[in-house]
N, C-alpha and C positions, 0 to 999 in steps of 0.2 A: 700288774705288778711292775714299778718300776726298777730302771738301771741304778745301779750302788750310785749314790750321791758322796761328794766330796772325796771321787777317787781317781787322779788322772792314768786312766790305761797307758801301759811302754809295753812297745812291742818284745817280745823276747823270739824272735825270728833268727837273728844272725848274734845267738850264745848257743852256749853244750844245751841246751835244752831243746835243744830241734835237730840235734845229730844222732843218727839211729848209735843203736847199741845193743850187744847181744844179751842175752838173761835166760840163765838155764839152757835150754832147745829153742829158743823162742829171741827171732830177730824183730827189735821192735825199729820203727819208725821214727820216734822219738823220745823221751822221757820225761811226760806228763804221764801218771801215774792213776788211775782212779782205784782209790783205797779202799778198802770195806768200810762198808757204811751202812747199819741197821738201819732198814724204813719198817718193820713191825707190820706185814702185807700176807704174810703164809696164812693160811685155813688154819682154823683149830676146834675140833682135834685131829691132831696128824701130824702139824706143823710142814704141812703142806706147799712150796711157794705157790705164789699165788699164779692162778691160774689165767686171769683174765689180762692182769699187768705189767708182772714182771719181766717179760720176754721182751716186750716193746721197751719196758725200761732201760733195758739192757745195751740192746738196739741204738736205742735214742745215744744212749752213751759211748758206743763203740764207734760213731758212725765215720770216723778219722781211720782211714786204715792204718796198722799197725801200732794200735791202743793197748797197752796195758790194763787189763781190769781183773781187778783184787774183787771177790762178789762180797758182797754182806758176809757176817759170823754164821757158820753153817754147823749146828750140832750135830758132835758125832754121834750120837746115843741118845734114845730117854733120860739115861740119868743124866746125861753130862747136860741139860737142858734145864728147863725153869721158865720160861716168855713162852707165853702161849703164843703169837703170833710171829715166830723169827723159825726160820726154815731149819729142816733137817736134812739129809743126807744118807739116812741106814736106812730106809724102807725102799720097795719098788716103785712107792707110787712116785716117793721124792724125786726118786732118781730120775723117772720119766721125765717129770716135769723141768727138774735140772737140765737135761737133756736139750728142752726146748729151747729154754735159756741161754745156754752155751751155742746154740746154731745161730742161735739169733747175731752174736757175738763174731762168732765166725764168719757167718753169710757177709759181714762189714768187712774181712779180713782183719780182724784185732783178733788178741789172745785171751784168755780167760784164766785166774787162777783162782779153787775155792778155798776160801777158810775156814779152817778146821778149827769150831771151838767148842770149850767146853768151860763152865761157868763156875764150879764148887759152890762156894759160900757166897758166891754173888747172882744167885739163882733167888728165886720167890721162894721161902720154904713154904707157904699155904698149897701154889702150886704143886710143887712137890708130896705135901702132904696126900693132896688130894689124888694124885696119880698111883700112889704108894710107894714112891721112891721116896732113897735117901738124901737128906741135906749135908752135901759133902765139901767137907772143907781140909786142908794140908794139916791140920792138929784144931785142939779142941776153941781156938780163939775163935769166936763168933762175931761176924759181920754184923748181919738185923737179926742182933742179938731178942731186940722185944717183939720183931715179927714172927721169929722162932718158937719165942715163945708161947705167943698168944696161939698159933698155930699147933702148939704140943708136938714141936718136931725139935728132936735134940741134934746138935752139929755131929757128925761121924767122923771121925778122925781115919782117914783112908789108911786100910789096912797096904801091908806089900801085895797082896791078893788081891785087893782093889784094885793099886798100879797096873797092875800085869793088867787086871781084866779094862783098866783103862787107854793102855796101848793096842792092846788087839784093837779095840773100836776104833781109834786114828785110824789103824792099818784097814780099819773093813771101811771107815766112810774114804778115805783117801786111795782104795780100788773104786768103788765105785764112781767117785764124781771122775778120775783118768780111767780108768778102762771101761765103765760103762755110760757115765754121763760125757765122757767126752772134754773133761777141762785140758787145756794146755801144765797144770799141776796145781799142786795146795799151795798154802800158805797157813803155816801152822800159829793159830792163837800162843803166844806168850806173855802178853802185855796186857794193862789198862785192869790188873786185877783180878782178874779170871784164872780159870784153878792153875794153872803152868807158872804165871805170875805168882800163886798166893806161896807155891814153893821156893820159887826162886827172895821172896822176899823175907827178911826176919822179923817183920811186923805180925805175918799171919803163918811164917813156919816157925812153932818151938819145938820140934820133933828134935828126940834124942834117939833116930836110928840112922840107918844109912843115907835116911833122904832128908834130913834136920841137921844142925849144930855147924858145920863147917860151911864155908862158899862150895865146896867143890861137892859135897850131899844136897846143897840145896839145888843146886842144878842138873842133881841126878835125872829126876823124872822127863824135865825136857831136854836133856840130850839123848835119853833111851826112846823117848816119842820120834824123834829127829832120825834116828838109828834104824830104828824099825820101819818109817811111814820110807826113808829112802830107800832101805832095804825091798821096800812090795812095793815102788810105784820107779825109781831112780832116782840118785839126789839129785840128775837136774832138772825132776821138778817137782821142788822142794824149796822154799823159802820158810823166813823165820822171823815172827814180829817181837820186838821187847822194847820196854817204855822206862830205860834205865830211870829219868826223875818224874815219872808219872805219879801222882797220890788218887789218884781214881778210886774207887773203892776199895778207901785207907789202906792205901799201900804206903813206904816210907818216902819214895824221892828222896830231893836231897836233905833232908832230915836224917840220913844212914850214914854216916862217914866212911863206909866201906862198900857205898851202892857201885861205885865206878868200877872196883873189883872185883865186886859178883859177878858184874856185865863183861869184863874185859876177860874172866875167867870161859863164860859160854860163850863169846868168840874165838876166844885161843885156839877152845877146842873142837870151832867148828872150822878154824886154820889147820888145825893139827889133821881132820878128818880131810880136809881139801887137799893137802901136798899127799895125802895118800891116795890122791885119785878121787875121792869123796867130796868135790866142791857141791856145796845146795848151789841154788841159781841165785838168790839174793837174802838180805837181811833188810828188814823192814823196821826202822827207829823212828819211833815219835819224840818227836825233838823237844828239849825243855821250853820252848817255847808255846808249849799246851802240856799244863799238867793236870787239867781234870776236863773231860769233855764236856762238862753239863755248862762250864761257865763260855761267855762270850768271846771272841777274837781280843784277842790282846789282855784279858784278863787270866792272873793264875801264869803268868810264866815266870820260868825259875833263871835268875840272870848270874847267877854266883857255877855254874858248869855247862859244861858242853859235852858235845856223844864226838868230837871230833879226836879220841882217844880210839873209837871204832876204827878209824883208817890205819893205824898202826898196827893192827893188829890182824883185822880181818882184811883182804886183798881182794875181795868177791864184788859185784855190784851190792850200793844200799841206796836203797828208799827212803829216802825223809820225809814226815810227815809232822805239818804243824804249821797252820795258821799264814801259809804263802801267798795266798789269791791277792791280798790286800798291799804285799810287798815284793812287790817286783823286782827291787834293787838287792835284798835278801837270796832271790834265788838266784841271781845272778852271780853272788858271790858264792854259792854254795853248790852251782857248778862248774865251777873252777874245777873241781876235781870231777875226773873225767872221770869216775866210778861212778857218779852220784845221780839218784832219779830225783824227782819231787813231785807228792801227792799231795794232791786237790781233794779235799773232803766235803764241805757244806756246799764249796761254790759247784763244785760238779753236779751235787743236786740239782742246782738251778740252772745249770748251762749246759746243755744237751751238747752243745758245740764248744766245748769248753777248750779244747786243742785246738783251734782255730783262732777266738778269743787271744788267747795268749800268745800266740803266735804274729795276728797282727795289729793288736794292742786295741782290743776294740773294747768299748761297754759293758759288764756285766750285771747281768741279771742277779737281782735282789733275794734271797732267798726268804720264804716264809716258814720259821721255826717252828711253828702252831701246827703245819701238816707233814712234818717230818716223819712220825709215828702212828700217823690216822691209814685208816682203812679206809681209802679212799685212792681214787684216782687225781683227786684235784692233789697239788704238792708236789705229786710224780710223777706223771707223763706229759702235765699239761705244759710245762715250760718250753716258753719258744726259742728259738734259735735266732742268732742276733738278727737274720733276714727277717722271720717273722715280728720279734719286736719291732723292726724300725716301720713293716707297714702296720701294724697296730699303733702307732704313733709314738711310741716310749721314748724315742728321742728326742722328741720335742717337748717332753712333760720336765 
């Protein structure tokens, strides 16, 4: 596999991107970021990580001390689930294996945080079907609307009963991956769609109770999730991902005239919870410049807003994430603000050394899209590090 073609490497050694920085409990080295990233590797049934791979994966990635690493989407629950092959978090056997995972992480000296997700209406209802759970969505608008159907699974409109029994499970997978798997803390799914998202957004909430109708109801559920998982683990370790113009699984972007002020509302009040002693450790924004994941680098970005309204507002470290490996001169200007991280998502797949990479402006490795979701070792662990490409010849191709 070769190095990206038509892309000349700049060091980013001597910018804010190579000066440590604190985050939650956790002193990192620098702020290159590895963000959750689904590879589709867990056993199923179980939803098990994988046992043979993932640990070296992990490894491969930490291997820069004091690395920040965000793990893949970790389901809290059966229900909150749907992919058969993406890890969980509420069984013992999970946990175990978590456990491996996160030492692997640490043995590097980097930090760990997992993410807590849970899917709604963005879940397989056949899957669902067949487990005997429900296909749960913020109100009755329907995602795969005709796979729902053909599957004879109706959307459930989450009861207030549901919410509750939906925070307790944050609170039980977010004990376990810190008090018993051993993460450095969560990072709570809100974005790209998924059920935290489908409320915060009026595209997929039309609820007319206390979690519908206003910006300040639709942000109910995940600031009560935020409330609670800091409550049982600490807020600082506790971050919070949201994709203000994301349209991932039809959500609005900037197609909402009032999306900035949903978003600027769950900051306020995760400022308001900060000055009372309550800061999380960071906020995690997918920048408009990736607004659906399935398309390609540079395609799909929104150029008419920016999340740079976040700094006003929130005072905490944030993570940007969106489409950086390829624009060096971008990160450069975006850490200017000395709050600011930035996460690496597809190229970190491919770059085992990817903090080194970008530090001394070296080649990177080409990623292959085709084994991103394979059950397979080749895609995942096999990628070299820039040492090894250059005696495999890759610089000279």
């Amino acid at each position: 596999m070769p190095f990206v073609k038509d892309f000349e490497p700049v060091s980013l050694e001597n910018t804010n991107l190579f000066m440590p920085i604190k985050v939650g409990n956790t002193q990192l080295a620098h702020r290159v970021v590895m963000p959750p990233l689904t590879r589709m590797r867990a056993s199923h049934p179980g939803n098990v990580p994988n046992k043979q791979w993932a640990a070296e994966y992990y490894r491969q990635r930490a291997q820069r001390p004091g690395t920040m690493i965000i793990t893949e989407g970790t389901f809290i629950s059966p229900q909150a689930g749907g992919y058969n092959n993406a890890p969980g978090i509420w069984s013992d056997e999970q946990v175990a294996q978590w456990k491996n995972i996160l030492l692997a992480i640490h043995d590097k000296k980097s930090f760990a945080w997992v993410q807590l997700w849970a899917l709604g209406r963005a879940s397989f209802p056949d899957a669902m079907a067949r487990d005997g759970l429900r296909y749960d969505s913020a109100s009755d608008a329907v995602y795969m609307e005709d796979t729902a159907n053909a599957a004879k699974v109706p959307a459930h409109t989450l009861t207030k009963d549901d919410i509750k029994q939906y925070v307790k499970e944050y609170v039980h997978a977010a004990k376990n991956a810190v008090f018993l798997a051993g993460a450095d803390g969560v990072e709570i799914h809100s974005a790209n769609g998924y059920l935290l998202n489908q409320f915060l957004d009026p595209r997929s909430n039309t609820r007319n109770d206390e979690y519908g109708g206003s910006i300040e109801n639709r942000a109910r559920f995940t600031l009560e999730v935020v409330d609670a998982v800091s409550d049982a683990i600490g807020h600082d370790r506790v971050g919070l991902r949201l994709s203000p113009y994301g349209t991932f699984n039809s959500m609005s972007g900037g197609a909402e005239p009032h999306i900035v002020a949903q978003y600027a509302y769950v900051l306020g009040e995760l400022e308001r919870r900060a000055k009372a002693g309550k800061r999380l450790a960071f906020v995690h924004l997918v920048e408009p410049r990736v607004t659906d994941l399935t398309l390609d680098e540079g395609e799909g970005d929104y150029d008419e807003g920016s999340n740079d309204f976040a700094y006003s507002i929130w005072k905490g470290p944030i993570v940007k994430a969106g489409n950086f490996a390829l624009h060096p001169d971008a990160v450069k200007e975006k850490v200017k603000r000395d709050r600011t991280l930035i996460a690496y998502g597809r190229f970190f797949i491919a770059n085992p050394d990817l903090v080194d990479r970008l530090e001394k402006g070296l080649p990177l490795n080409k990623y292959d899209r085709a084994t991103f979701y394979t059950m397979s070792a080749e895609g995942y662990i096999d990628y070299p590090t820039y040492g090894e490409a250059v005696e495999l010849g890759w610089d000279k191709n």
